[in-house]
N, C-alpha and C positions, 0 to 999 in steps of 0.2 A: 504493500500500500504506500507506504513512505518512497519507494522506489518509485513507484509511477507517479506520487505525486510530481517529485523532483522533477523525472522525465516532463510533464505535462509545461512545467515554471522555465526549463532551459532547452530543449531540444523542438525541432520541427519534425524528428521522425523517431520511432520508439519501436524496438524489437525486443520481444521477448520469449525466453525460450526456456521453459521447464522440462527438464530431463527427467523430472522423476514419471510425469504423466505425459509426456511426447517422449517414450521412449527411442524413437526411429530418427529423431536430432541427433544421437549421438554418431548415426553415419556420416554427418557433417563433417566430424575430425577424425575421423578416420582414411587412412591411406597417408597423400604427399604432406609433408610436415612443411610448408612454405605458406605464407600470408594469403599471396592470390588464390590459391587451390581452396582453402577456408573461407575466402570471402564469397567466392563466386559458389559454391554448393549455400555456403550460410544465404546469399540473397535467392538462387533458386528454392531455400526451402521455406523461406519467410513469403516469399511471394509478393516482393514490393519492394519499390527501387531505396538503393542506400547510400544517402548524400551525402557525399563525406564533409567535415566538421559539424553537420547539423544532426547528426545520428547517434543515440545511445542504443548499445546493443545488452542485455539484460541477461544473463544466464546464471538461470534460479536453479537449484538442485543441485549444485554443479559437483556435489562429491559422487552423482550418478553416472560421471562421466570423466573419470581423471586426467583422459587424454586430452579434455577441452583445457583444463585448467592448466594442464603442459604446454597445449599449444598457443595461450595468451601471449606468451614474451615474443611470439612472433608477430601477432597480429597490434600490441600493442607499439612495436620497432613500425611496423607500420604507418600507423600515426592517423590514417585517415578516421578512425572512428572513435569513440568513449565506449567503455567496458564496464560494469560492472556483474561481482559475481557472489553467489550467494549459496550457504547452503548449510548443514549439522555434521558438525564432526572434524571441519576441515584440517584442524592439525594431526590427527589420526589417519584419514583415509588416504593420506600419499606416503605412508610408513614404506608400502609395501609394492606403492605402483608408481607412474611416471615420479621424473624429479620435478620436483616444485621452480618455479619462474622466479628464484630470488630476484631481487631488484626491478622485477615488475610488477609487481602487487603492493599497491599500500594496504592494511589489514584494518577497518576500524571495527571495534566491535559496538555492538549494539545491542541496548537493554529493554526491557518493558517502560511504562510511563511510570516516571516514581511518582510522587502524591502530589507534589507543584505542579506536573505535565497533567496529571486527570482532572485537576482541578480545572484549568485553563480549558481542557476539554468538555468540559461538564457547563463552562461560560463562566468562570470568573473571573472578575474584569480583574484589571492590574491597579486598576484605584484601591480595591480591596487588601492585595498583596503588600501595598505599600503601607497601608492603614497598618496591617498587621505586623509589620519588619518596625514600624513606629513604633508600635505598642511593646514590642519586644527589647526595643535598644533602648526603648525609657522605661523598662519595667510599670507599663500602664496597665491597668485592668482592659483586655475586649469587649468590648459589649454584648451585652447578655443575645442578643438577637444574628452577631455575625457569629458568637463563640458555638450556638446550638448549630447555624448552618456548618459551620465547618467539621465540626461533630458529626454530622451526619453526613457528611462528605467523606468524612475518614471513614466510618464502620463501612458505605458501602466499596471505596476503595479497600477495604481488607478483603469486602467478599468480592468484586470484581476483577482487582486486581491490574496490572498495566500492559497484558497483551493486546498490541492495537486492536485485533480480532474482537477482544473481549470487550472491550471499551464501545468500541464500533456498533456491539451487537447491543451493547445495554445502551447507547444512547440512542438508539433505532427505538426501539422496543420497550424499555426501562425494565425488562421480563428477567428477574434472575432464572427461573429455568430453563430460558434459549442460552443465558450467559454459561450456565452448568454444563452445556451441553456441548456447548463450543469448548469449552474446557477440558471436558472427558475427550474432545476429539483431539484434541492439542496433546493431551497426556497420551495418546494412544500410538499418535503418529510420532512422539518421541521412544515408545516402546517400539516401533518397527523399524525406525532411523536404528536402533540399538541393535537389535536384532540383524538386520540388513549390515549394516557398518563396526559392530563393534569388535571385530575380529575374533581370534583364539581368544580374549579374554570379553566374549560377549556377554556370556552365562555371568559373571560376576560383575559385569556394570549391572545389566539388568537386576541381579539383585540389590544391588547397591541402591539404585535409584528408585526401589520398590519400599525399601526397607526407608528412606527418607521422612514423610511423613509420620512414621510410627515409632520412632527413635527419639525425632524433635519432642515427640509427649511424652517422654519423658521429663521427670524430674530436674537432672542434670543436662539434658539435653546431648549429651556425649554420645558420639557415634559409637558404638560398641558391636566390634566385629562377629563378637563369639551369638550376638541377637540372629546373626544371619547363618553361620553355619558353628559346629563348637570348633571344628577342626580351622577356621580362618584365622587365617595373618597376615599383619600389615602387610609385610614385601610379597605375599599372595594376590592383594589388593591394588596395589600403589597403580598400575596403572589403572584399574577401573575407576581408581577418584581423581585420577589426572585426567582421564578422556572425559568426564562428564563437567568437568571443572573447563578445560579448553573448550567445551562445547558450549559452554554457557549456560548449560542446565542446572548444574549446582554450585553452592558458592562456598566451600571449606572455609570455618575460621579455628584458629591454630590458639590454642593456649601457651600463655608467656609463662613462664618461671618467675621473673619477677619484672613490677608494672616501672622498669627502668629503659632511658634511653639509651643506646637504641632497640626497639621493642621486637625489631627482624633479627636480632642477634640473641632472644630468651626466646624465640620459639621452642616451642615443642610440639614437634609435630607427628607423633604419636596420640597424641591429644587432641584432638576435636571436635566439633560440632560440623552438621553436613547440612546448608540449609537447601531450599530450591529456590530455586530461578525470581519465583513470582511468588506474590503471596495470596493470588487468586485461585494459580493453578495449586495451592497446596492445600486450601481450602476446599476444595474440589475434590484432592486426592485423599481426606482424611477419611472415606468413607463412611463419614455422620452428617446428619441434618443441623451441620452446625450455623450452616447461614445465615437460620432464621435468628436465633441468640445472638451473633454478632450483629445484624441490623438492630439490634434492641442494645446493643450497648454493649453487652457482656463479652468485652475481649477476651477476658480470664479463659476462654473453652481449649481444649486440649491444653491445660496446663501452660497456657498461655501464649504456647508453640505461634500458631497464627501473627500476632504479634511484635513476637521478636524476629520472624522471619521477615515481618515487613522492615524492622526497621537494618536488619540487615539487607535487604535490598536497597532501603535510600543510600544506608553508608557506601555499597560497592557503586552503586550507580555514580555514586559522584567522588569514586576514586580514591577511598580511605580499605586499606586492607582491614580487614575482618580477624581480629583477635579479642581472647577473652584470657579473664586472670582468676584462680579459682587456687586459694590455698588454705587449709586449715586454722591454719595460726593467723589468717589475715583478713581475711574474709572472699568476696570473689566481687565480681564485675562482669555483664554479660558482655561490656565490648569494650575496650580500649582504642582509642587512635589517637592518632601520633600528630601532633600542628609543629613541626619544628622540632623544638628542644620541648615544648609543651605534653604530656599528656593528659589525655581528658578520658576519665572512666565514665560509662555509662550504663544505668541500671534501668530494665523494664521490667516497672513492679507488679505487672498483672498477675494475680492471682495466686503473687508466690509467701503471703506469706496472710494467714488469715486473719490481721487486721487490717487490708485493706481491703477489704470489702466494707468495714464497719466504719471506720475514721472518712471516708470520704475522698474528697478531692486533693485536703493537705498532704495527706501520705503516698501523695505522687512524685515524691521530691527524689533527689540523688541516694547517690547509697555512701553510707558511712560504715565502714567493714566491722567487724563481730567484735576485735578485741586488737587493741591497738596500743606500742609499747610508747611510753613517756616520751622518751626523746624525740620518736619519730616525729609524732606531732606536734612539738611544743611549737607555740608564737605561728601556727597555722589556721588560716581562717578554717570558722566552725562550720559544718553544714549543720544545721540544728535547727528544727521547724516541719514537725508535721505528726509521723507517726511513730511511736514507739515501739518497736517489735517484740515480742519475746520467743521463745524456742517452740520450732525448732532455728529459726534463723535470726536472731537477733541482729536484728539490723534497728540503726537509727539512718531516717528520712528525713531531711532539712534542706535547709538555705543556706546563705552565708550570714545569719542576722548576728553573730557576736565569731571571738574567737576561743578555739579550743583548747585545752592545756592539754586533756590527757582521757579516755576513756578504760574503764575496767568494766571485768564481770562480775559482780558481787550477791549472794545468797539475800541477801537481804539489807535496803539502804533507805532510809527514814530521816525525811529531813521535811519540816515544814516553813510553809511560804504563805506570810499574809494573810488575811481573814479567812481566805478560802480554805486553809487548814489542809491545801490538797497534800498528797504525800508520794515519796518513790518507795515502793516496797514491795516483797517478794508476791509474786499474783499465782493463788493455786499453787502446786509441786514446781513451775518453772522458776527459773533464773533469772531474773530481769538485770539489764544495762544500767547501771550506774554510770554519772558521770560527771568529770570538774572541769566546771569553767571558770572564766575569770572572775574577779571581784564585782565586777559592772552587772552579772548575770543574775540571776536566779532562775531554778529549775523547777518545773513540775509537773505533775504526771496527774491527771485524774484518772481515774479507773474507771473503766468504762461496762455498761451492764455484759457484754459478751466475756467480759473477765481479761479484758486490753486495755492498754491506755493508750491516751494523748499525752505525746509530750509536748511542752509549750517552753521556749526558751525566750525572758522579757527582760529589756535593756531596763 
């Protein structure tokens, strides 16, 4: 689609050529290996004259046809026409057949619409965009009336998702069951792209890529090889997560060792999460009626999988590697990236820990890790303001509203604040965060009837 449109905006003439459903194209490149002998079968089999500078010639499929893809760096020595070429798998399918046309292909790749692109598709204007980057760089409240539309902008981008296909069919239509349907078709024909291309190690991409949706709901989100077979291992694997990774269809993020610069240098890449492509088509894949709950708000479903796979799609889309940090003694982060010398952890709290569902909208803040030693933190702005976790994942959700000296974990901590008499102290059999801040602060915790609190941290 994107391709034609281009075609329609810079060319007067437009060829195009799918090999996967015109199989009898690929007679074209077949026999003499010289420019003319291709052009003149390519224009007897188009059946329409080919003007040269005003001609793009378009071959979709193109891994159904290796010898076309070999014989570009002739046709583009050439010069008389525009080329482009499209297709699944492309760095895999020439392992084994013609050599690739180094130096005459530029390679761009291409992603689904991340949530700024469905928006704009969906009609909204740029006045709105700007209101909102305003609202953002002055920390201003949204208005209660754009905040619900964009709300509901995002839940159905989680179920629709940014294949243009998909996009296309729900803004025709508005019908999520034509969108589901396109979806299933899309997942199908990447199972027979697999099938079809994925060579000696077909059998184990396919599972790999089957196994994707029901991995993400887990808990930890961690790929875990032994869920697909007991006898799998990595170096059994590695290409099947390389070929689906080059293809585009999944997007591997690697756990760090430690959340230090440079963060490609603590990989660990035994350790990962496997997300997919899209976060339409994973919704789609999860085999539950989970659409309707997300249109209602409820991102939390599969363990919140949906979600964080979307915001792993913004992060790749716009060029930030995909790593996360997950340790014991520290706490974890579902993503890390890198601005510089800068690292910025990132936490999506849907569903992961049960008082957010109760506290609301404040307990959507950052993450502040489980147990954190004195020094590390001294004289470092606080995140503190929102929700207070207790076990099993004790986490504290906040701002920057003061700063931190030092956080523990303590059995039991009682300290009162002001009329209100609220107090920090041990809730039920768990463990509650304790914590010291500066002299300027005070801390408090009410207890909340689900047996949670709020923490409130006031200058």
């Amino acid at each position: 689609m994107l391709i034609r449109h281009f075609a329609r905006q810079h060319y007067e003439h437009f060829v195009e050529i799918n090999f996967a459903t015109e199989p009898l194209a690929k007679a074209v490149f077949s026999g003499s290996l010289n420019a003319e002998a291709v052009i003149t079968a390519l224009s007897a089999y188009a059946r329409r004259p080919l003007v040269p500078g005003e001609t793009l010639i378009f071959l979709d499929e193109i891994q159904e046809c290796p010898q076309a893809r070999a014989d570009i760096k002739f046709l583009v020595a050439d010069g008389r026409f525009d080329y482009i070429e499209s297709g699944f798998l492309l760095g895999a399918e020439t392992k084994n057949g013609p050599s690739l046309p180094v130096g005459y292909e530029t390679r761009l790749t291409m992603y689904p619409l991340d949530f700024a692109e469905f928006c704009t598709a969906c009609g909204l204007q740029s006045v709105t965009f700007e209101y909102l980057k305003t609202c953002f760089e002055t920390l201003q409240p949204v208005a209660e009336s754009v905040h619900d539309s964009m709300l509901r902008l995002f839940y159905t981008y989680m179920v629709v998702g940014g294949m243009p296909q998909c996009v296309s069919t729900y803004l025709a239509t508005h019908d999520i069951g034509q969108v589901l349907a396109v979806q299933n078709d899309i997942l199908d024909r990447y199972r027979q792209d697999i099938t079809r291309s994925g060579g000696r190690d077909m059998e184990k991409v396919l599972k790999t890529f089957e196994a994707i949706p029901f991995q993400l709901a887990t808990k930890n989100r961690r790929f875990m090889l032994s869920e697909i077979a007991k006898t799998a291992r990595p170096l059994r694997y590695e290409n099947a997560f390389a070929l689906l990774a080059d293809a585009g269809v999944a997007m591997p993020c690697y756990n760090v060792t430690r959340p230090t610069t440079p963060l490609a240098s603590n990989e660990k890449r035994n350790l990962f999460k496997l997300f997919l492509c899209d976060t339409g088509l994973l919704a789609a894949a999860s085999l539950q009626n989970i659409q309707f709950d997300i249109l209602q708000g409820n991102v939390g479903v599969n363990q919140g999988s949906i979600l964080e796979n979307l915001f792993a799609q913004q992060l790749h889309a716009n060029g930030f590697a995909l790593r996360y940090f997950q340790a014991k003694s520290l706490g974890e982060a579902d993503f890390l990236i890198q601005d510089g010398k800068t690292i910025v952890p990132i936490d999506i709290p849907a569903d992961k820990c049960p008082c957010r569902q109760q506290m609301g909208p404040e307990a959507s803040h950052c993450l502040l890790p489980r147990q954190h030693r004195k020094r590390q933190r001294r004289n470092l702005p606080a995140l503190v303001y929102g929700a207070f976790c207790c076990s099993p994942c004790r986490r504290l959700r906040c701002d920057a509203g003061c700063r931190l000296i030092g956080v523990t974990t303590r059995k039991e901590v009682v300290k009162q604040a002001g009329p209100s008499q609220w107090l920090i102290r041990r809730i039920g059999k768990t463990k509650v965060i304790g914590c010291f801040v500066s002299k300027n602060c005070r801390i408090f915790l009410k207890t909340h009837p689900s047996g949670y609190g709020a923490l409130r941290i006031v200058e």
